[in-house]
C-alpha positions as CSV (number, residue, x, y, z in Angstrom):
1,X,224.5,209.0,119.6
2,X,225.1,205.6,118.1
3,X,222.3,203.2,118.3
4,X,222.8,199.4,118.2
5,X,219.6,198.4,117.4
6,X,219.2,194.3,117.7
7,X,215.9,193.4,115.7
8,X,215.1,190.6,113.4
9,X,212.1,191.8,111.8
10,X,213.7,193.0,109.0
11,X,211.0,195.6,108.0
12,X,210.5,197.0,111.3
13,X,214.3,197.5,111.7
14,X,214.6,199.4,108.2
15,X,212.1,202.0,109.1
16,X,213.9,202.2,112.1
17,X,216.7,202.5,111.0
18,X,215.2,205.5,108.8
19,X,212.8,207.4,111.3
20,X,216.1,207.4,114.1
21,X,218.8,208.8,110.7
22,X,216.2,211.4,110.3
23,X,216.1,212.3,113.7
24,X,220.3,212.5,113.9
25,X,221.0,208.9,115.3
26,X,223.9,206.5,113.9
27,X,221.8,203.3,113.9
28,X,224.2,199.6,113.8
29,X,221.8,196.7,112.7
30,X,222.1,193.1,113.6
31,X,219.7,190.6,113.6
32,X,221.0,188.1,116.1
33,X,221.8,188.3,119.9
34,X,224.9,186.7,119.9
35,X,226.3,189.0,117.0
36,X,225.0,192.0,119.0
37,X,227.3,190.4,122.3
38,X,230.3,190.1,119.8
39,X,230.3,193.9,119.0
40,X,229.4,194.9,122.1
41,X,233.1,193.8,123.5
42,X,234.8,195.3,120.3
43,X,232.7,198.2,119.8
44,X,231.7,201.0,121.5
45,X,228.1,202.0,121.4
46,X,226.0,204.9,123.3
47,X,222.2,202.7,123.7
48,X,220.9,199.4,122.8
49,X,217.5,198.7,121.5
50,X,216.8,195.6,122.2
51,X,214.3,193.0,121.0
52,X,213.9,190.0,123.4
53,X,212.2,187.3,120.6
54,X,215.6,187.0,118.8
55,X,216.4,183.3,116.5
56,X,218.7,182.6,118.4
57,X,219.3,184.0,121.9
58,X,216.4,185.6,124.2
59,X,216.9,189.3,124.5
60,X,216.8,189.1,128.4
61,X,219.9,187.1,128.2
62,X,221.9,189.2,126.3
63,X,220.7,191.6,128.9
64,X,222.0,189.3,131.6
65,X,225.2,188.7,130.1
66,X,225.7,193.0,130.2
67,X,224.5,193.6,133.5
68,X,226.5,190.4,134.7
69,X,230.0,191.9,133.0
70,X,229.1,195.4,134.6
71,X,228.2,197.1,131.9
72,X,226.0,200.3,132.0
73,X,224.9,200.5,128.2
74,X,221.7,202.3,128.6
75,X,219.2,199.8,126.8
76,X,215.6,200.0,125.7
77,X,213.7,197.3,125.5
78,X,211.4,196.5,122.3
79,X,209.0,193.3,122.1
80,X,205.9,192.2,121.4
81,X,205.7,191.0,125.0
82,X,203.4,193.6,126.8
83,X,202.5,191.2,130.1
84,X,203.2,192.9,133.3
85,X,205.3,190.1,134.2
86,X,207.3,190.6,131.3
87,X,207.5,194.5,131.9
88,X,208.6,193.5,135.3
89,X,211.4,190.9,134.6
90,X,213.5,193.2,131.9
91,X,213.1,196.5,134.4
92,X,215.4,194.0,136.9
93,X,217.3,192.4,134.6
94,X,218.6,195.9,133.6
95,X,216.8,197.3,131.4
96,X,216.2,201.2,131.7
97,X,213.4,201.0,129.6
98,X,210.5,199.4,128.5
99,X,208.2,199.7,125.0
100,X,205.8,197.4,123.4
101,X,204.8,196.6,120.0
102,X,203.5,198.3,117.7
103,X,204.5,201.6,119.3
104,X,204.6,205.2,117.8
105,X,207.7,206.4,117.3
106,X,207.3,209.8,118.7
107,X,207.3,208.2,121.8
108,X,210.5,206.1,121.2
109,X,212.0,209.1,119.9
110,X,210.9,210.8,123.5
111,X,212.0,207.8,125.7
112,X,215.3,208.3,123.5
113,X,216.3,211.6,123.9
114,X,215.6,211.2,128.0
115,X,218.4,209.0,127.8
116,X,220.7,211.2,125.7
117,X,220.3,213.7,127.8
118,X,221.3,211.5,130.5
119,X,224.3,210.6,129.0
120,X,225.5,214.3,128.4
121,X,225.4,217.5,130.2
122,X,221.8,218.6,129.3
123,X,218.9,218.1,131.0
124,X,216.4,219.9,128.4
125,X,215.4,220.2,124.9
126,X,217.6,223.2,124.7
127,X,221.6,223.1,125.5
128,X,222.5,227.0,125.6
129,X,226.6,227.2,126.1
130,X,227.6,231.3,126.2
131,X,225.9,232.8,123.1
132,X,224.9,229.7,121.6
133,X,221.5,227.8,121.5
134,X,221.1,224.4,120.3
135,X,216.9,223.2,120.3
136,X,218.2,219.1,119.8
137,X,214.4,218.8,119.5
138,X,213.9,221.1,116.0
139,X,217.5,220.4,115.5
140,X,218.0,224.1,115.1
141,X,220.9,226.7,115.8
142,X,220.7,229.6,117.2
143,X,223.3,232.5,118.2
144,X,222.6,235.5,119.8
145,X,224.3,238.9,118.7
146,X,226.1,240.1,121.6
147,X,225.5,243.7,120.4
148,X,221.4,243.8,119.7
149,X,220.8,240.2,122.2
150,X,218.9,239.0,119.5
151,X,218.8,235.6,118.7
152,X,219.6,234.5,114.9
153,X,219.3,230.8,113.5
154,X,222.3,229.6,111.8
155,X,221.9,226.7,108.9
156,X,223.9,224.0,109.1
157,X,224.0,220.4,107.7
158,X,222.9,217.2,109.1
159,X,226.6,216.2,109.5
160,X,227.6,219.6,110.7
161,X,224.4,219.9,113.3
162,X,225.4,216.1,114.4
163,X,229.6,217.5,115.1
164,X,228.0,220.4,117.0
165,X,225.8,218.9,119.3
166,X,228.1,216.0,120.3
167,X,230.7,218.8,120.9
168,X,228.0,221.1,123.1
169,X,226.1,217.7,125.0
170,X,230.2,216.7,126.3
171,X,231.1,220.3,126.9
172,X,234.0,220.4,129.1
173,X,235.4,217.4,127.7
174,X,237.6,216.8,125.1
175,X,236.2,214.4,122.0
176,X,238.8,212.6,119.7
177,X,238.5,212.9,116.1
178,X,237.6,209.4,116.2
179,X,235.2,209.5,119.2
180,X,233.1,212.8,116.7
181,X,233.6,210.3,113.7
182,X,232.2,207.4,116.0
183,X,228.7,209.6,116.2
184,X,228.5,210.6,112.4
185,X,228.6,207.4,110.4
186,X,227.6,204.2,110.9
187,X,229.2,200.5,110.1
188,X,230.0,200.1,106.7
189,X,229.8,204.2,105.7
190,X,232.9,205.4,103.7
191,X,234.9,208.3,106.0
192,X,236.9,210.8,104.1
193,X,240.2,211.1,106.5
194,X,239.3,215.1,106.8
195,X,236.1,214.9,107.4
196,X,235.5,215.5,111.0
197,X,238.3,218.5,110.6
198,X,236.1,220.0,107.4
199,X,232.4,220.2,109.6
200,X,234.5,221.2,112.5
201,X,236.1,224.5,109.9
202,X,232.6,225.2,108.4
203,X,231.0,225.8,112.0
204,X,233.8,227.9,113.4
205,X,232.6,230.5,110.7
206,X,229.6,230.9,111.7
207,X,229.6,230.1,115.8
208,X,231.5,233.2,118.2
209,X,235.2,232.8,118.2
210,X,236.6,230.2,119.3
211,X,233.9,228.5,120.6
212,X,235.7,225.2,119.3
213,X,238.6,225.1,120.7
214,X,240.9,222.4,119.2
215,X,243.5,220.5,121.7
216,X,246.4,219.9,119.2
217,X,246.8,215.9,118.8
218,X,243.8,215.3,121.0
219,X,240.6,216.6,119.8
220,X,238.0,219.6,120.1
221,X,236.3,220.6,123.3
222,X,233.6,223.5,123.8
223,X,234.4,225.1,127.7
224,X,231.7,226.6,129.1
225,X,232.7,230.1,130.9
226,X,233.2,230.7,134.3
């Protein structure tokens, strides 16, 4: 999932920015609305958190301006603005949801992963595809041996974890080396050209047999059976 996260409180969008790269999220900062607009039309992102006291543009505009150009970025809202009124204006301006500060981020994280789920095939914690288990909230692995049916947890890295589940939450559809890329690093993070093709070698030795399948000069899709 890659996050653009529009905040101009600088310390509250660093630890951000941490707490949401812990949890597996490629998190874009700006600090102003109008940037945030700019990259929006170049860029493609998954979600938009979304402060509305921005220097120079109210949140609810940039808002406006989405919803006005059709566009159906999931976006959370974030603001110290906790009126009902309030509340009630970003719901119909388009937002799909709705926190105020100071918040836990637990629940952001919750509110967070609804949405992802959304946005892929899953509608659980857990995304189980043939004999393999991925729990995207312990961000664990687990394969079950089609000989005893037991279940075994598999290692992986972050990056490696991050390819996967990308791969399993779009199953049935084919991802681009640059559309897995897209949800590994964020702006400004050096890519090695192999990268994606590296993770992708590492997990095929430990997942069932072609699980990955690669679609030669399109990508790598996971098919479901049946």
């Amino acid at each position: 999932m890659r996050i653009l996260l529009v905040e101009d409180d600088i310390p509250l969008a660093t630890a951000l920015q941490k707490s949401l790269q812990t949890e597996g999220f490629v998190v874009n900062h700006l600090q102003q609305g109008k940037l945030a607009l700019s990259a929006l039309a170049c860029d493609d992102q998954d979600m938009m958190i979304l402060d509305l006291g921005l220097p120079d543009i109210d949140g609810l505009e940039i808002l406006k301006q989405l919803r006005e150009k059709k566009s159906a970025l999931p976006v959370i809202i974030l603001t110290a603005r906790d009126s009902i009124e309030s509340k009630v204006k970003g719901l119909d301006y388009g937002a799909d949801d709705y926190l105020t500060k100071p918040f836990e981020i637990k629940e952001l994280m919750a509110r967070l992963r609804v949405i992802e789920r959304r946005l892929g095939t899953a509608n659980t914690a857990f995304i189980c595809i043939d004999e393999v288990k991925l729990d995207t909230h312990a961000h664990k692995v687990f394969v079950c041996d089609q000989v005893t049916g037991k279940e075994h947890e598999i290692t992986f890295s972050k990056k490696e974890y991050m390819v996967l589940k990308a791969l399993m939450e779009n199953a049935g559809r084919i991802l681009s080396r640059e559309k897995i890329e897209s949800k590994l690093y964020h702006w400004g993070e050096e890519v090695l050209s192999n990268a994606v093709e590296v993770h992708i070698h590492k997990l095929r030795k430990y997942l069932p047999e072609k699980f990955i399948k690669n679609v030669r000069g399109v990508g790598y899709i996971i098919n479901t059976k049946g």
